[in-house]
mmCIF file as gemmi writes it, N, C-alpha and C atoms, coordinates in Angstrom:
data_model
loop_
_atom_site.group_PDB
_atom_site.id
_atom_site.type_symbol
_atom_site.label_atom_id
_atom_site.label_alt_id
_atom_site.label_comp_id
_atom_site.label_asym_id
_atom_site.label_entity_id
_atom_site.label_seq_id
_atom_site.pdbx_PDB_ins_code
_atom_site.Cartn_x
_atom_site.Cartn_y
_atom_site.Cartn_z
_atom_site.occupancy
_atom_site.B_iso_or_equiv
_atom_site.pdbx_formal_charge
_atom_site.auth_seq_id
_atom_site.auth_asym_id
_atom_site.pdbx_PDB_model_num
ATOM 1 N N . UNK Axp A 1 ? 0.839 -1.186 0 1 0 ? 1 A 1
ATOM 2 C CA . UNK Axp A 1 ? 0 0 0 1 0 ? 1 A 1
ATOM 3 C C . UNK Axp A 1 ? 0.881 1.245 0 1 0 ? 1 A 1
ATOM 4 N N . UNK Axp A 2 ? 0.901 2.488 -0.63 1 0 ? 2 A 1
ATOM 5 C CA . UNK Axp A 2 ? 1.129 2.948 -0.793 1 0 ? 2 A 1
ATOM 6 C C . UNK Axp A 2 ? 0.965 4.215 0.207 1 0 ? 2 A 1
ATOM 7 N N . UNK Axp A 3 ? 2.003 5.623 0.4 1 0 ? 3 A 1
ATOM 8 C CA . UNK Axp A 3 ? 1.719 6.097 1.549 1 0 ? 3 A 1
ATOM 9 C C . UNK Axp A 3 ? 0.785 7.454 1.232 1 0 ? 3 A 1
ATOM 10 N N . UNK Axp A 4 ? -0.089 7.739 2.035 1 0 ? 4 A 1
ATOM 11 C CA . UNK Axp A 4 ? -0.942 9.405 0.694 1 0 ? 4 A 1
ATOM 12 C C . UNK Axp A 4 ? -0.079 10.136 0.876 1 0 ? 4 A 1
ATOM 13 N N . UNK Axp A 5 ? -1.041 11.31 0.296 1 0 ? 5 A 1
ATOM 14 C CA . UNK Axp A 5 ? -0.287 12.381 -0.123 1 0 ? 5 A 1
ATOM 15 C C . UNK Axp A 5 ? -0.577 13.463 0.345 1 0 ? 5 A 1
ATOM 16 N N . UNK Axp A 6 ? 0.364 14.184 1.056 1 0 ? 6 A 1
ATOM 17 C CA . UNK Axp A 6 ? 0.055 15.495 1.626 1 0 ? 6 A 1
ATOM 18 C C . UNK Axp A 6 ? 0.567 16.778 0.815 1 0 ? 6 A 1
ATOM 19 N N . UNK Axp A 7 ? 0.163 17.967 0.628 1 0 ? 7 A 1
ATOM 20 C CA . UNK Axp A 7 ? 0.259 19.347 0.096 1 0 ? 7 A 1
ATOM 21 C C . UNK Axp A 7 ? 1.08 20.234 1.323 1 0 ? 7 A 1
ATOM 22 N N . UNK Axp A 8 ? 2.089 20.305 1.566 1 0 ? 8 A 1
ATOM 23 C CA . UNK Axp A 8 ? 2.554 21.106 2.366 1 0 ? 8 A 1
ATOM 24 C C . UNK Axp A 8 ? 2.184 22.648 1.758 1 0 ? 8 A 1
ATOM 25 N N . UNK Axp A 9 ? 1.622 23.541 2.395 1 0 ? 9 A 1
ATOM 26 C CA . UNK Axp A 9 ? 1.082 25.024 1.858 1 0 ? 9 A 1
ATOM 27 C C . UNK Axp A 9 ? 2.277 26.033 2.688 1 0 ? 9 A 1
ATOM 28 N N . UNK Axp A 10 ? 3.074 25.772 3.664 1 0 ? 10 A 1
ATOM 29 C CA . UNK Axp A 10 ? 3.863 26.882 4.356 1 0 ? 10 A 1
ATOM 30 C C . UNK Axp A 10 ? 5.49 26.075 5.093 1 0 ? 10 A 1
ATOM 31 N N . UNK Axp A 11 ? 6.63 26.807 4.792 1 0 ? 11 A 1
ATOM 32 C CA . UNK Axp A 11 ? 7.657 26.252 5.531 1 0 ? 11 A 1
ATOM 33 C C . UNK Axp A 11 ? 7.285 25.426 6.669 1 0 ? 11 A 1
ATOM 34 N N . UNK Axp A 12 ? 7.79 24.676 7.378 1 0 ? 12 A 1
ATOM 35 C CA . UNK Axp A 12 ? 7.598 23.831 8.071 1 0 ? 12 A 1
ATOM 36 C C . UNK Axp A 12 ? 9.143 23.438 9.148 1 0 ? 12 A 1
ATOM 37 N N . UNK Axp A 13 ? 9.312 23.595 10.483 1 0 ? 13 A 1
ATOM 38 C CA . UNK Axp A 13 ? 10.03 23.262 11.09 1 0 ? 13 A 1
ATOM 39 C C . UNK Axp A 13 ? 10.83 22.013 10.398 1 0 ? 13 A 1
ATOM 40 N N . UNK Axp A 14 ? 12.073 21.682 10.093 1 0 ? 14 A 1
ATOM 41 C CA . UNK Axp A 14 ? 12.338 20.235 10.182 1 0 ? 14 A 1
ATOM 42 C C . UNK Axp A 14 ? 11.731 19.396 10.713 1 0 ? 14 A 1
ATOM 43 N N . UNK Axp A 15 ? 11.967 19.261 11.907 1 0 ? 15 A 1
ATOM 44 C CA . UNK Axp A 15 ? 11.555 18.14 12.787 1 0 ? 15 A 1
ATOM 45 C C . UNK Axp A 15 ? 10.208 17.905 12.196 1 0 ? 15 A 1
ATOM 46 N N . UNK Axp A 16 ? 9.48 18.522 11.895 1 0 ? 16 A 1
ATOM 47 C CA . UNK Axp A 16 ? 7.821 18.429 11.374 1 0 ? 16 A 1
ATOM 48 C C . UNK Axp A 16 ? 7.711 18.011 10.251 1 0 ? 16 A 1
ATOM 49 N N . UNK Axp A 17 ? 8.676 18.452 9.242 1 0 ? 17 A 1
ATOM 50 C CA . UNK Axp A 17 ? 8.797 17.791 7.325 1 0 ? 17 A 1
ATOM 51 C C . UNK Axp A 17 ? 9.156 16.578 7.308 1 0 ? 17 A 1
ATOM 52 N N . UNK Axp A 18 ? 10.249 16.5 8.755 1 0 ? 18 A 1
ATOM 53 C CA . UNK Axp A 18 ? 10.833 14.812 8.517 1 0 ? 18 A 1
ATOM 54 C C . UNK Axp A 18 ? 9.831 13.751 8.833 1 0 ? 18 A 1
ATOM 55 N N . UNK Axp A 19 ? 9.079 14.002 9.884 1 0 ? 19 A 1
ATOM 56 C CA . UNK Axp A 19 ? 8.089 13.182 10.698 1 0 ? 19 A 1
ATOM 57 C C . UNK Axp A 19 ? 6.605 13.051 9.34 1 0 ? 19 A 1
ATOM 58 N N . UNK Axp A 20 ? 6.753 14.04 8.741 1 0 ? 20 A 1
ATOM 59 C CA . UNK Axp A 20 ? 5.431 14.055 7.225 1 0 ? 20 A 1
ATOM 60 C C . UNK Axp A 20 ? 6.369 13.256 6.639 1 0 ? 20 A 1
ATOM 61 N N . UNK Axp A 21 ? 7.672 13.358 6.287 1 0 ? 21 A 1
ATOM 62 C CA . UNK Axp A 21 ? 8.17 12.924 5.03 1 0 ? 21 A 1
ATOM 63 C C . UNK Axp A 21 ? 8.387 11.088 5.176 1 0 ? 21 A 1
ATOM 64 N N . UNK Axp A 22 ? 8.583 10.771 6.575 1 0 ? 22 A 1
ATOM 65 C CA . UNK Axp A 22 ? 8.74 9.393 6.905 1 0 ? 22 A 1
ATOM 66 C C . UNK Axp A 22 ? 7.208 8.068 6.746 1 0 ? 22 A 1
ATOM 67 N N . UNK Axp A 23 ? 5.858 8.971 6.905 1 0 ? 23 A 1
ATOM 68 C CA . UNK Axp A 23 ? 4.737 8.682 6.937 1 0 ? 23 A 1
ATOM 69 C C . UNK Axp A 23 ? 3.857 9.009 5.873 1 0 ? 23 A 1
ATOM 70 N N . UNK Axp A 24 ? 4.047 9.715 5.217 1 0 ? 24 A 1
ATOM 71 C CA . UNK Axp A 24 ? 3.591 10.587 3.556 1 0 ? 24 A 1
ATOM 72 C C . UNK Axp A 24 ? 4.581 11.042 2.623 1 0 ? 24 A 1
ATOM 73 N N . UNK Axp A 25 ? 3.543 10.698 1.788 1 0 ? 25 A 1
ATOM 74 C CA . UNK Axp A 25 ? 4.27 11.401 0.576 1 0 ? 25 A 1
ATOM 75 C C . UNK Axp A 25 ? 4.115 12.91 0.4 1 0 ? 25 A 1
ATOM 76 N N . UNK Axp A 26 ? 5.199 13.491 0.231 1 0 ? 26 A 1
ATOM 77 C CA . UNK Axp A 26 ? 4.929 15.209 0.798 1 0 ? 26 A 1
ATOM 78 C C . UNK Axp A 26 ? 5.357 15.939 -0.79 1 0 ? 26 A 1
ATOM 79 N N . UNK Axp A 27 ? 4.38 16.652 -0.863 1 0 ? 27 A 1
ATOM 80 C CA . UNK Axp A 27 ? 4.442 18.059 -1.829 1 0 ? 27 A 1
ATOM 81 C C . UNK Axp A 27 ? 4.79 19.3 -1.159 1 0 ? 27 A 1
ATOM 82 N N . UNK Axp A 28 ? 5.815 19.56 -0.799 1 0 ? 28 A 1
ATOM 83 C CA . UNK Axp A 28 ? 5.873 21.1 -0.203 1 0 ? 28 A 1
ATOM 84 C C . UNK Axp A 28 ? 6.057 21.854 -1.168 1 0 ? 28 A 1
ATOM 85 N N . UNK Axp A 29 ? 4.874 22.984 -1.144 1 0 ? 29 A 1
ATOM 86 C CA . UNK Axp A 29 ? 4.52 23.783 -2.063 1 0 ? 29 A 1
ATOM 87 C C . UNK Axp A 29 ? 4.705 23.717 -3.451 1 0 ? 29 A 1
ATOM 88 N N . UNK Axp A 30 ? 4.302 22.789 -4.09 1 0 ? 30 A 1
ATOM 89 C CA . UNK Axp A 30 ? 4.3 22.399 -5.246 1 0 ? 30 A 1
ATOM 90 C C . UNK Axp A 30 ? 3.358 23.328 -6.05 1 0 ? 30 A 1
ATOM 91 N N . UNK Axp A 31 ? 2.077 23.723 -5.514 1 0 ? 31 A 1
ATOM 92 C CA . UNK Axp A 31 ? 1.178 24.209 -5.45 1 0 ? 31 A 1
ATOM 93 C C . UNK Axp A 31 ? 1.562 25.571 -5.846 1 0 ? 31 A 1
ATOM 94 N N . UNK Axp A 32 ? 2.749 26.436 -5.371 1 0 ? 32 A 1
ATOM 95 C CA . UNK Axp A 32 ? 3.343 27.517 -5.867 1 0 ? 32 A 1
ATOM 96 C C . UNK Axp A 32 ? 4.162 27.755 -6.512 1 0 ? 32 A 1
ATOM 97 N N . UNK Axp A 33 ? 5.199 26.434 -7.04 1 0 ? 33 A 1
ATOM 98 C CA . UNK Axp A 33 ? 6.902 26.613 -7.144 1 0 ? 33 A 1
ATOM 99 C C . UNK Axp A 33 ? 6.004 26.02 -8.867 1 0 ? 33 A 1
ATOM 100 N N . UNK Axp A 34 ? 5.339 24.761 -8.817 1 0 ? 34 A 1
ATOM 101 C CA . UNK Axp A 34 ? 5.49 24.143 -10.517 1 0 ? 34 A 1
ATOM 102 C C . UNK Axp A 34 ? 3.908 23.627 -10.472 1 0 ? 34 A 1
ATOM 103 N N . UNK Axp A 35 ? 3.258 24.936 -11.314 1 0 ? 35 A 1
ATOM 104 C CA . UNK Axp A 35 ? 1.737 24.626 -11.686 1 0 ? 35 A 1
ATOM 105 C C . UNK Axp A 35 ? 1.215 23.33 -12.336 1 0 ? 35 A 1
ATOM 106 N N . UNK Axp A 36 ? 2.267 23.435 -12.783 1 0 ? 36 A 1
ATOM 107 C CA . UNK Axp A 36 ? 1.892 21.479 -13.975 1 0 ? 36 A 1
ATOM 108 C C . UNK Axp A 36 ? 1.835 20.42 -13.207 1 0 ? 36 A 1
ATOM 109 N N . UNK Axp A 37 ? 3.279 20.477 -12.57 1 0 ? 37 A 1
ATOM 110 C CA . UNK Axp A 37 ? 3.814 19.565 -11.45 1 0 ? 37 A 1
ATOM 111 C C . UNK Axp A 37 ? 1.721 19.263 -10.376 1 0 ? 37 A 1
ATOM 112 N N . UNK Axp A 38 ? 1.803 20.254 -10.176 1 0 ? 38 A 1
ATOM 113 C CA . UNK Axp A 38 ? 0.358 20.044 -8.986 1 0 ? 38 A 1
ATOM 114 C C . UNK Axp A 38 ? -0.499 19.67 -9.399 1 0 ? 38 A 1
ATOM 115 N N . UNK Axp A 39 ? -0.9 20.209 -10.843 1 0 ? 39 A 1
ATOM 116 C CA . UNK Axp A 39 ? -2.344 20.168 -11.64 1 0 ? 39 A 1
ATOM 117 C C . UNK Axp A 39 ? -2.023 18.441 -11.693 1 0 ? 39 A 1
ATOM 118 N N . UNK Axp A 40 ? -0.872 18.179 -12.13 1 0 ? 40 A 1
ATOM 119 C CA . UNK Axp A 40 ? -0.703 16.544 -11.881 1 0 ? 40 A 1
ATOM 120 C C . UNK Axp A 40 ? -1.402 15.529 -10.837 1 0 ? 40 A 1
ATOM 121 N N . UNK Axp A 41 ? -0.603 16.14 -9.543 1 0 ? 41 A 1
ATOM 122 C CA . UNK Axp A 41 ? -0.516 15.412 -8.352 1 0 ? 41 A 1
ATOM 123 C C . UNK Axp A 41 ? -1.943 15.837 -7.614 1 0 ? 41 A 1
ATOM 124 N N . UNK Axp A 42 ? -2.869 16.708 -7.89 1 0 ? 42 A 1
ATOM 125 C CA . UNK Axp A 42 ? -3.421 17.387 -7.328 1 0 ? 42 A 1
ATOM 126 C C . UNK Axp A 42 ? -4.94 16.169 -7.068 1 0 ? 42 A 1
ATOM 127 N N . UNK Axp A 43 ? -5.116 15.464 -7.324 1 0 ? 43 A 1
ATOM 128 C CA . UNK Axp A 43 ? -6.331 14.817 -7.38 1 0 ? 43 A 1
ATOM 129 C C . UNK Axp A 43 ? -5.896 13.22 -6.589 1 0 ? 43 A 1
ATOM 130 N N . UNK Axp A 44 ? -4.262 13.612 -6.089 1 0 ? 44 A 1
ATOM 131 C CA . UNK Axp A 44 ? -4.13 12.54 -5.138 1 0 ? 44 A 1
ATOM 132 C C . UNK Axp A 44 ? -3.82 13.009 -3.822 1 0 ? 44 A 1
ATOM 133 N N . UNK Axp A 45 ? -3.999 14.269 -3.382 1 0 ? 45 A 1
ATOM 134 C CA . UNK Axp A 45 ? -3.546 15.158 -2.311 1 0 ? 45 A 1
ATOM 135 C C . UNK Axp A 45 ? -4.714 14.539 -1.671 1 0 ? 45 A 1
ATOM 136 N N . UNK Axp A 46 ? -4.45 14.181 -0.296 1 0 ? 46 A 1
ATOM 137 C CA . UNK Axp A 46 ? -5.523 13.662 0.947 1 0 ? 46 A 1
ATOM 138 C C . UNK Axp A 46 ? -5.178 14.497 2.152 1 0 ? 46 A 1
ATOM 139 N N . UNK Axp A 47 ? -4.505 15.36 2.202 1 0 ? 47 A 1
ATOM 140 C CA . UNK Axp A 47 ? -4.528 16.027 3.392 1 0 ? 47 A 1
ATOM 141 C C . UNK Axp A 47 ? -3.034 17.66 2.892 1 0 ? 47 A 1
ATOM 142 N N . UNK Axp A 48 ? -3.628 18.623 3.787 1 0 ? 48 A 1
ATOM 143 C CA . UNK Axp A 48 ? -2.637 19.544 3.662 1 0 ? 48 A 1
ATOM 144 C C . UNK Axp A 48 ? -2.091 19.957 5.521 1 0 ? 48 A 1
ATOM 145 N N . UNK Axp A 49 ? -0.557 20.327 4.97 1 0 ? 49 A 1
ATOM 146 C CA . UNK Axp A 49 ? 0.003 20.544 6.205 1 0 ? 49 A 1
ATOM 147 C C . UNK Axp A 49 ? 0.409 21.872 6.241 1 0 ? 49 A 1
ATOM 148 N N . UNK Axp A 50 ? -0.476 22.837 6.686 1 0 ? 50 A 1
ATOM 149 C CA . UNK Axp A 50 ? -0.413 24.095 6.903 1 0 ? 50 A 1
ATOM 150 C C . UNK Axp A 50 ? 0.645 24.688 8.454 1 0 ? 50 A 1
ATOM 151 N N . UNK Axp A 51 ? 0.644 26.088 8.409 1 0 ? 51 A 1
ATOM 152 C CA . UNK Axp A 51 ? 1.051 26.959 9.32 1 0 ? 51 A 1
ATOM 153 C C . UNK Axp A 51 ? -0.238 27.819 10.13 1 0 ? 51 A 1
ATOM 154 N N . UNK Axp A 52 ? 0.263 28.552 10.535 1 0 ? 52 A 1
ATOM 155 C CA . UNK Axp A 52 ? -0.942 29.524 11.645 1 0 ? 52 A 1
ATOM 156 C C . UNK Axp A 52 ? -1.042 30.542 10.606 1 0 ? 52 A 1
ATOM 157 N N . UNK Axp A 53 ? 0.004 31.022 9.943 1 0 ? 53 A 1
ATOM 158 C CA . UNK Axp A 53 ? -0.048 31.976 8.507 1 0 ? 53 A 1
ATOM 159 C C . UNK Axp A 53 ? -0.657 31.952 7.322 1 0 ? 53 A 1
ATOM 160 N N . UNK Axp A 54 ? -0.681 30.612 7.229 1 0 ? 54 A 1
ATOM 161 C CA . UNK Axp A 54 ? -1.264 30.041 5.569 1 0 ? 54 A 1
ATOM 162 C C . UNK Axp A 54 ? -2.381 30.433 5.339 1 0 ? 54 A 1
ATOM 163 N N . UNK Axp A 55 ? -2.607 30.69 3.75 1 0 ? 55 A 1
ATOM 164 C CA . UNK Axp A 55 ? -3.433 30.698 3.151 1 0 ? 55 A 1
ATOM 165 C C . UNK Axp A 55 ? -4.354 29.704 2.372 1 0 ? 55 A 1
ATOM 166 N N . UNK Axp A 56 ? -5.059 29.038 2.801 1 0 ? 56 A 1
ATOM 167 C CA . UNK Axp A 56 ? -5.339 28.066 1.855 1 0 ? 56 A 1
ATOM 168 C C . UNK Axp A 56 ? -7.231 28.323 1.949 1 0 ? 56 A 1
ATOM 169 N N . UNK Axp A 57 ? -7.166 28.852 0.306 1 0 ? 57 A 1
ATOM 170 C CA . UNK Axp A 57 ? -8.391 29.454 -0.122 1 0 ? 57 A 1
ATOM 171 C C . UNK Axp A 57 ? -9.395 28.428 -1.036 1 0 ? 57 A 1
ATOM 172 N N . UNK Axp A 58 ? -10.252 28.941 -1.396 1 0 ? 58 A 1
ATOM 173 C CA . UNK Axp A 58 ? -11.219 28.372 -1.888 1 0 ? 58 A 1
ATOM 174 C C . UNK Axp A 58 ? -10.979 27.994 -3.014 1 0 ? 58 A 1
ATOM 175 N N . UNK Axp A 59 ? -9.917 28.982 -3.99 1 0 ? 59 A 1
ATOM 176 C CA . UNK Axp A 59 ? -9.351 28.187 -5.389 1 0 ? 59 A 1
ATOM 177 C C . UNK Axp A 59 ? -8.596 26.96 -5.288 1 0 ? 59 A 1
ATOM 178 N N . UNK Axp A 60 ? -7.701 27.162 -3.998 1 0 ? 60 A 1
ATOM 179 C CA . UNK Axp A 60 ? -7.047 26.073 -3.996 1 0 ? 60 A 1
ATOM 180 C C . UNK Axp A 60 ? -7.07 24.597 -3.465 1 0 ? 60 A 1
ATOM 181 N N . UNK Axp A 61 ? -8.283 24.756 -2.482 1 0 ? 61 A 1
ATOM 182 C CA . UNK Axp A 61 ? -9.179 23.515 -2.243 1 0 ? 61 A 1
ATOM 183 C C . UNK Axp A 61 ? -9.963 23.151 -3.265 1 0 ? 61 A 1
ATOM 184 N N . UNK Axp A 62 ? -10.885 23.801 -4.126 1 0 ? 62 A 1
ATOM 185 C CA . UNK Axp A 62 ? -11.22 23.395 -5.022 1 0 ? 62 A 1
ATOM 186 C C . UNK Axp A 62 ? -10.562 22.394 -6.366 1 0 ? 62 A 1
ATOM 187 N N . UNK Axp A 63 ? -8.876 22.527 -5.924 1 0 ? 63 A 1
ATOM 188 C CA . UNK Axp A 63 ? -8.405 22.053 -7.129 1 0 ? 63 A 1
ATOM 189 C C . UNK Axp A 63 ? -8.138 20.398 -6.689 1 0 ? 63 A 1
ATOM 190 N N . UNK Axp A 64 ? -8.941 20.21 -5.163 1 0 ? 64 A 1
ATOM 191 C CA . UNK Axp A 64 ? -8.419 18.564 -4.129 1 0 ? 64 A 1
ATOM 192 C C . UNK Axp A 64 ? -9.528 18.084 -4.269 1 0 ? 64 A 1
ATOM 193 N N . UNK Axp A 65 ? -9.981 17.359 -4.809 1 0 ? 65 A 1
ATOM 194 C CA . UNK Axp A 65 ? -11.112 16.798 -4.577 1 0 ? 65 A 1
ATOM 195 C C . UNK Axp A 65 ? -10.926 15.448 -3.908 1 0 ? 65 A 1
ATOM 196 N N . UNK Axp A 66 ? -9.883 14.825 -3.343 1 0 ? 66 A 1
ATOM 197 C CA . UNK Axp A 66 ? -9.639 13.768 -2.471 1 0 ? 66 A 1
ATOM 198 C C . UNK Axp A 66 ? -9.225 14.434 -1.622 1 0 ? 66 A 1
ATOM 199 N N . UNK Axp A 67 ? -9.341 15.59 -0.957 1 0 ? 67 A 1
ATOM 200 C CA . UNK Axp A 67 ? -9.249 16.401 0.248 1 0 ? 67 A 1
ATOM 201 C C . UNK Axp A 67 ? -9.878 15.857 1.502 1 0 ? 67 A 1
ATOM 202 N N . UNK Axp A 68 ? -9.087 15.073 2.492 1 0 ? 68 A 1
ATOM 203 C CA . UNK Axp A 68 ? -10.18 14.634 3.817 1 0 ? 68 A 1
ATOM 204 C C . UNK Axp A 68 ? -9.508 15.92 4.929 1 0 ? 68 A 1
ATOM 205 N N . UNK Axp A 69 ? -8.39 16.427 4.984 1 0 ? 69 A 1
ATOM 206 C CA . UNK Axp A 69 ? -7.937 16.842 6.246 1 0 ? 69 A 1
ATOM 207 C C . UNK Axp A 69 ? -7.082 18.291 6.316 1 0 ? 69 A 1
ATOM 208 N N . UNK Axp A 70 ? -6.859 19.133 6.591 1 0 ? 70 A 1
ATOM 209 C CA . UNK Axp A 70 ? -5.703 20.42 6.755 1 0 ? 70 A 1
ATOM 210 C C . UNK Axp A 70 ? -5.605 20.218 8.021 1 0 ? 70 A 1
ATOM 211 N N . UNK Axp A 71 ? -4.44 20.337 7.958 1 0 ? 71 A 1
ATOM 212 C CA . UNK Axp A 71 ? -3.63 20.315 9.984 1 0 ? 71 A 1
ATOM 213 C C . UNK Axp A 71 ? -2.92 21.419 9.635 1 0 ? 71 A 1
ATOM 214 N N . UNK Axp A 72 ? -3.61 22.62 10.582 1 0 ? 72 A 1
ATOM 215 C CA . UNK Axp A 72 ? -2.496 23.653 11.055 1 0 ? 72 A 1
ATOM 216 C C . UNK Axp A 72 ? -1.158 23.396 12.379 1 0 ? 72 A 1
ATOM 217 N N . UNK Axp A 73 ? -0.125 23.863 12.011 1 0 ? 73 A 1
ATOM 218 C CA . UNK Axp A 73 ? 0.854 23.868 12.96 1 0 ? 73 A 1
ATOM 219 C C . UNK Axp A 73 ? 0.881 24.702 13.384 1 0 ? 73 A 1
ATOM 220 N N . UNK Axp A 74 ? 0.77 25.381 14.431 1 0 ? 74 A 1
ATOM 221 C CA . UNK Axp A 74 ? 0.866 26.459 15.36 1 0 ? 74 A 1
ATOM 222 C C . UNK Axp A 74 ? -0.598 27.146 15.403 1 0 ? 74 A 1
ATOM 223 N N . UNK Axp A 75 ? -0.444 28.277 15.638 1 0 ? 75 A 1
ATOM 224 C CA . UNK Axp A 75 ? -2.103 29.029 16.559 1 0 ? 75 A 1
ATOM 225 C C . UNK Axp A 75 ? -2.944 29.673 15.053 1 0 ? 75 A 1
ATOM 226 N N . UNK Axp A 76 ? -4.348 29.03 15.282 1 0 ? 76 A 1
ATOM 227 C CA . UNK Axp A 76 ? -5.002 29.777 14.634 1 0 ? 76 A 1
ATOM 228 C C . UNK Axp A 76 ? -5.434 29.349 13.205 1 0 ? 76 A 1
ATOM 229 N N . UNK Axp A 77 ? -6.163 29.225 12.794 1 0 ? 77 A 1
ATOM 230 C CA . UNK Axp A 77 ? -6.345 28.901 11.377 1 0 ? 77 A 1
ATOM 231 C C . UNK Axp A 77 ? -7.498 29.894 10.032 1 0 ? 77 A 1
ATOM 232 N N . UNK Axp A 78 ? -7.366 30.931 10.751 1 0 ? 78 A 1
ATOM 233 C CA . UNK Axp A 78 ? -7.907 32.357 9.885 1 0 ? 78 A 1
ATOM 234 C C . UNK Axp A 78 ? -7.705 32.084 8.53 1 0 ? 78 A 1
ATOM 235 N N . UNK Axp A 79 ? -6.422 31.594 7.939 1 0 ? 79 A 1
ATOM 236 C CA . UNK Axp A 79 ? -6.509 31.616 6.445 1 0 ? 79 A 1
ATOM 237 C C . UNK Axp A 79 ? -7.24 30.495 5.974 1 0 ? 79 A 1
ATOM 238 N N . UNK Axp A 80 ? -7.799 29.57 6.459 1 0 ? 80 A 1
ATOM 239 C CA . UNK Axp A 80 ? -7.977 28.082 5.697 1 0 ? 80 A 1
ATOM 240 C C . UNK Axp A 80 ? -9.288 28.694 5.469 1 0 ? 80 A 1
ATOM 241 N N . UNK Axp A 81 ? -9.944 28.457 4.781 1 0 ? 81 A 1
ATOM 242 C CA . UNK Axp A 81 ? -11.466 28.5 3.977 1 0 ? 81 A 1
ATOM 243 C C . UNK Axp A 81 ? -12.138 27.427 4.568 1 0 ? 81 A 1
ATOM 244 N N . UNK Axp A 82 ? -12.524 27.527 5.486 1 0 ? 82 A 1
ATOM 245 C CA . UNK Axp A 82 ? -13.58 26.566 6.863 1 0 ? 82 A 1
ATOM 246 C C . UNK Axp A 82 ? -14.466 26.131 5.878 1 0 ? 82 A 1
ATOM 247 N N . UNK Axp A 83 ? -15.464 27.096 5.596 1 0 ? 83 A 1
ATOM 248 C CA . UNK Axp A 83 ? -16.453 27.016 4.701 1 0 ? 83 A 1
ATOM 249 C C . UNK Axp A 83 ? -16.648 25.967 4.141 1 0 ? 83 A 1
């Protein structure tokens, strides 16, 4: 079985990328750095690993449709699109 796939949306402590990277398959910011690259991967993303800063809006959930989860790291989650 294969491990999913997470969307990293914001830098991320080490200790925190290694512990995603050992248990998932990690996209850190793919989503910003290579549009093709995501539009690819984008329909196998099952979870995103956000910051207390991040933005993660309504265009860009819209593009997950195997979306079950966003985990913010640190305080607050104002940018995620609850909705």
């Amino acid at each position: 079985m294969s491990k999913p796939e997470v969307l990293v949306v914001a830098k991320l402590w080490p200790r925190y990328m290694q512990a995603l990277q050992d248990a998932f398959v990690v996209h850190d910011r793919t989503h910003l750095d290579d549009p093709a690259a995501f539009a690819a991967i984008a329909p196998r993303i099952r979870a995103i690993a956000a910051s207390g800063e991040s933005k993660v809006g309504p265009e860009l959930l819209q593009q997950l449709p195997a979306l079950e989860m966003i985990s913010v790291f640190g305080v607050g989650y104002d940018g995620v699109d609850v909705a």
